[in-house]
C-alpha positions, 0 to 999 in steps of 0.5 A, a space after each residue: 028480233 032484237 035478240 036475235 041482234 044480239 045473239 049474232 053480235 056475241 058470235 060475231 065477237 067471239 068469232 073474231 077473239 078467235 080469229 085473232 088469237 085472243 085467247 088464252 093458249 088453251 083456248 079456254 073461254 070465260 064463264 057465261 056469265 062473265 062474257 054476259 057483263 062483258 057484252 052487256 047481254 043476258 047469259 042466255 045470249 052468251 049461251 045461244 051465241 056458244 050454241 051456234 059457235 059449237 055447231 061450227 066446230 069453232 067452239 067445244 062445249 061439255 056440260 057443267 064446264 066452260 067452252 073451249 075454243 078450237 084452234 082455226 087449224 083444227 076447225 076449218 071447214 067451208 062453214 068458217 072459212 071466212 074466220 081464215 080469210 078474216 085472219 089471212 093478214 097473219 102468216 097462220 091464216 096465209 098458211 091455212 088458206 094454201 092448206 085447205 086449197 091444196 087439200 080441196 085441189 088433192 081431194 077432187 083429183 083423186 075423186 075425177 081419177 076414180 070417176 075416169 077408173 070406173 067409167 065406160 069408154 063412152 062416159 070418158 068421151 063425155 068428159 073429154 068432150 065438155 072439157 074442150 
């Protein structure tokens, strides 16, 4: 239980390094072992915290090399989207935040003007009729 605890802690602090721009500019995270004397926990810790962070696409792991970071522009999903309002006090989160509602607004029209294309006369009505 109480790794668990730990594991969530490393997450939630590389989260924020992340979020706040932290980094160095080509994102490239310190060694395991490093962040484990950083932390105070085992490289196992720090391993499993990278783990669920690369699951998330804020992190890129490869084999043999140290993680990188993904800038928040080129990771933001519904999954992390509380890391953009977490930085949305910054004129990049503000920015990101209009971006991926612009997208989510442009993406469902395009989706109910195909849904109203390929609808029979009465499947529009239906429509019409809960949108009263």
């Amino acid at each position: 239980m109480v790794r668990v605890g730990l594991v969530a802690y490393v997450e939630e602090q590389l989260e924020q390094d992340i979020a706040l721009g932290r980094l160095p500019r080509n994102g490239r995270l310190a060694s395991e072992r490093v962040m484990a004397r950083w932390y105070g926990v085992s490289r196992g810790t720090v391993r499993e915290a990278l783990r669920r962070l690369a699951a998330r696409g804020l992190v890129v792991q490869h084999p043999g090399r140290q993680a990188r970071a993904v800038a928040l522009d080129e990771s933001l999903t519904l999954e992390n989207l509380g890391l953009a309002l977490h930085a949305a006090h910054s004129e990049e989160g503000r920015r990101l935040l209009e971006g991926f509602f612009s997208l989510k607004r442009q993406v469902l029209v395009e989706l109910l003007a195909e849904c109203c294309a390929r609808a029979s006369e009465s499947q529009v009505g239906q429509l019409e009729a809960y949108s009263t």
